[in-house]
C-alpha positions in Angstrom: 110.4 104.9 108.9 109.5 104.2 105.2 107.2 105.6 103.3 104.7 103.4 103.2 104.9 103.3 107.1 104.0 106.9 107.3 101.1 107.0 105.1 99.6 104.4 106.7 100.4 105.2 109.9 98.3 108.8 109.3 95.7 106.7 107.4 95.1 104.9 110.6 94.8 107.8 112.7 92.7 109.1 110.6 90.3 106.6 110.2 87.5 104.5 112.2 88.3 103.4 114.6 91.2 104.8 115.9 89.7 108.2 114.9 86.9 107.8 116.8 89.2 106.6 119.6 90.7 109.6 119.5 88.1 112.0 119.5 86.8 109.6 122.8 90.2 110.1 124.5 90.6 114.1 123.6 86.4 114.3 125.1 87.7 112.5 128.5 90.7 114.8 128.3 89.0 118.0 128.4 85.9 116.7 130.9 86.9 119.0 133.9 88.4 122.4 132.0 84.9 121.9 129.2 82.3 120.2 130.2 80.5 120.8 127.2 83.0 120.7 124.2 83.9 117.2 126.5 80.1 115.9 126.2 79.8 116.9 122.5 83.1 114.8 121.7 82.2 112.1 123.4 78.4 112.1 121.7 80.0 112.5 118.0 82.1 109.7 118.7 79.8 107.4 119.9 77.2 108.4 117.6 79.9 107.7 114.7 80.7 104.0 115.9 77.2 103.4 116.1 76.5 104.6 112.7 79.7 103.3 110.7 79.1 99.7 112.2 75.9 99.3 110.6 75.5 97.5 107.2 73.3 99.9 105.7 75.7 103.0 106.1 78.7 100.4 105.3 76.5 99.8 102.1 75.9 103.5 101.1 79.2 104.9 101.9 80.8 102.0 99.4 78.1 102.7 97.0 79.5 106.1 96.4 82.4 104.7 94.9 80.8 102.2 92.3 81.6 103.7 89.2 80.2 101.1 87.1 77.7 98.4 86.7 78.8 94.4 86.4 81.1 93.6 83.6 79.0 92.8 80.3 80.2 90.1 77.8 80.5 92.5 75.3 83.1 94.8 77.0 85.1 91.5 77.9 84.9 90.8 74.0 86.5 93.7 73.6 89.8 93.7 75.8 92.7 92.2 75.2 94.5 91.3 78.3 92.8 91.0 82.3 94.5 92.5 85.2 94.0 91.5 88.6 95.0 93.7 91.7 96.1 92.4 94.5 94.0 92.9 98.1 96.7 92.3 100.4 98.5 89.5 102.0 98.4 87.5 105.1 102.4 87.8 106.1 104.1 84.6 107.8 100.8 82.2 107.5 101.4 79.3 109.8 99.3 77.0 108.2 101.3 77.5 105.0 104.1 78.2 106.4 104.8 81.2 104.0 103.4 84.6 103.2 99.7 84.1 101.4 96.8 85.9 99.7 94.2 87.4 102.0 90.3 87.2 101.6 90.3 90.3 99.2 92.7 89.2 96.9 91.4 85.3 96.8 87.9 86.8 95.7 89.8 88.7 92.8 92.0 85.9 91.7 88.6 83.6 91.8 87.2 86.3 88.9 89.7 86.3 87.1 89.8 82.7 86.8 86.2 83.1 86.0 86.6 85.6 83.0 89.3 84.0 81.5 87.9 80.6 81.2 85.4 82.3 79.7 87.3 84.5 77.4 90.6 83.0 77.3 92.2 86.5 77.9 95.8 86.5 78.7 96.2 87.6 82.7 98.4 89.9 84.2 98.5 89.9 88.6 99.7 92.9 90.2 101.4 93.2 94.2 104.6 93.8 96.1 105.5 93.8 99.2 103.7 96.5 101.3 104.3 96.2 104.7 107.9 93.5 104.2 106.7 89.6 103.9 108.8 87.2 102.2 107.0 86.6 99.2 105.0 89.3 96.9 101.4 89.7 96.4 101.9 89.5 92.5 104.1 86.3 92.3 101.6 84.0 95.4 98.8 84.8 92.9 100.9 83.7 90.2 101.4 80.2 92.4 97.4 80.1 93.3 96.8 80.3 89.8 99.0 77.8 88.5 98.9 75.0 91.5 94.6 75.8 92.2 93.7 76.3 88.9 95.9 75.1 86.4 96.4 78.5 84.7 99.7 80.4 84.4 100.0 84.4 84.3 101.5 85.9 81.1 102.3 88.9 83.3 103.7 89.3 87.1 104.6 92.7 88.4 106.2 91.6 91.9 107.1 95.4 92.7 103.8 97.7 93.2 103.4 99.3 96.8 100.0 101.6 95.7 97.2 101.8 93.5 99.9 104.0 91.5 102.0 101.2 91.3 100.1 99.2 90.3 98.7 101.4 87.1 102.4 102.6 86.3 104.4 99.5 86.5 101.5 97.1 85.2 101.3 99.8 82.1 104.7 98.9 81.3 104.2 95.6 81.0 101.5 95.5 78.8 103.1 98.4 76.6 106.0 95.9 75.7 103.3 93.7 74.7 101.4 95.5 72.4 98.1 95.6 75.2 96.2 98.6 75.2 93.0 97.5 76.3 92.0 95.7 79.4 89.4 94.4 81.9 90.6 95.9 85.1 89.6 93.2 88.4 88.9 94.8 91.8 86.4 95.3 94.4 83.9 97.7 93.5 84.5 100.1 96.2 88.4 100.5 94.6 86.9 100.9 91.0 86.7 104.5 91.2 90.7 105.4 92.7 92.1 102.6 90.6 90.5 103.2 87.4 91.9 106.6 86.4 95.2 105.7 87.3 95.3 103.2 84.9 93.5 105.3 82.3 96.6 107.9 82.9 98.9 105.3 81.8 97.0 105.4 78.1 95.1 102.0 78.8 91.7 101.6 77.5 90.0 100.1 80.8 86.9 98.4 81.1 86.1 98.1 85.2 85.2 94.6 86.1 84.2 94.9 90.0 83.4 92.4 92.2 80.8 92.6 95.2 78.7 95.6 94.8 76.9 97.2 97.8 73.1 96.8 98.7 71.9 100.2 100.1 68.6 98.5 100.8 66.6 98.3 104.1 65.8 94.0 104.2 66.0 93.7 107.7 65.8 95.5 111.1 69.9 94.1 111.2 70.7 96.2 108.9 71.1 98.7 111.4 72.6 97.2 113.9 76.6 97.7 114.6 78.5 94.6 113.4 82.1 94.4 112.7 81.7 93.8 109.2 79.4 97.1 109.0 82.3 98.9 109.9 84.7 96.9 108.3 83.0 97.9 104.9 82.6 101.6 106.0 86.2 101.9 106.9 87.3 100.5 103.3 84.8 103.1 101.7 86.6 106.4 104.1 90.1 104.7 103.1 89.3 104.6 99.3 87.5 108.5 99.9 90.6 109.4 101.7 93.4 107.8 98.8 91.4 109.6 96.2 92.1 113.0 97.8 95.3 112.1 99.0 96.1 111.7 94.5 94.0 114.5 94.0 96.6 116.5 96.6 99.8 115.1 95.9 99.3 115.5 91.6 98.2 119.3 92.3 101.6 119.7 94.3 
């Protein structure tokens, strides 16, 4: 079992909702010996699902990592290079008949496209192979960008399995180049783990995030469970649970 494998592997257990899944199975497990300790389990969990599926707690748990505000022009102005990170991949895609980008990383690529038109910064794509594939994230974004838009990557760091990969082996790259500062492309709810790490590698990094949360009330649907509700609040407890999984392993 690789690395990878393991961490995600405890990732998963950890969060919704196999977590919650768990703390079902271990209330149903316990019923006859305690009743009580059995109801209580079975109540959190439920209560949890119900909770983490809605919109509205989707949208405040992500707002807790936003870090910044949209990009300004000025702070684009500024930067010398864009780096985009890669979301993931969908492995083995029958419709193209190769490994491809996933929804996350296709919204990143799309800014990217959008800034540099705009600025005509140089772009760097980051992504390996977590997980196997054929192909790595870094080099199908390199393909989308030339065969979709017509734009090549001066950078392509194929290798990066982390958030840490992707700061320290992108870092490099730019280093050679004489790049210091940069406009840093993610989701906003990654801003605040991926950020730092970058900063660590002595970049100057001006966050550029994409799809910030709504923590508003507009509708009574707000607060009822859908799977995207707890598709967001699951990437907001992942992103909580990578920053303290850092924090842990750089005190150790």
């Amino acid at each position: 079992m690789t690395a990878w494998l393991a961490t995600n592997l405890i990732a998963l257990a950890l969060l919704p909702p196999l977590s919650l899944v768990i703390l079902l199975v271990a209330g149903l497990i316990v019923h006859r010996r305690r009743p009580r300790l059995a109801m209580s389990l079975i109540l959190l969990s439920t209560a949890a699902l119900y909770a983490l599926s809605t919109p509205w707690v989707g949208g405040l748990l992500q707002k807790t990592l936003e870090i910044s505000t949209p990009l300004a022009p000025a702070q684009l102005q500024a930067a010398d290079a864009i780096v985009v990170l890669g979301g993931g991949r969908r492995l083995d895609s029958a419709e193209y008949g190769s490994d491809t980008l996933n929804g996350l990383s296709l919204e990143r690529l799309r800014y990217a496209v959008f800034l540099h038109r705009s600025s005509g910064l140089p772009i760097l794509v980051t992504g390996g192979k977590p997980g196997g594939g054929t192909l790595a994230e870094g080099r199908i974004m390199q393909q989308v960008l030339q065969s979709e838009y017509g734009i090549a990557p001066r950078w392509v760091e194929d290798a990066a399995l982390t958030t840490w990969d992707n700061a320290r082996l992108s870092a490099r790259l730019l280093r050679d180049s004489g790049i210091r500062r940069i406009v840093l492309i993610t989701h906003a709810w990654h801003l605040r783990r991926a950020v730092p790490l970058f900063k660590a590698q002595g970049l100057d990094v001006a966050p550029a995030g994409i799809q910030f949360s709504s923590t508003r009330l507009d509708s009574v649907l707000d607060v009822i469970p859908t799977p995207a509700g707890l598709r967001d609040s699951t990437f907001a407890l992942h992103e909580w649970l990578g920053i303290l999984w850092y924090k842990l392993r750089s005190f150790f």
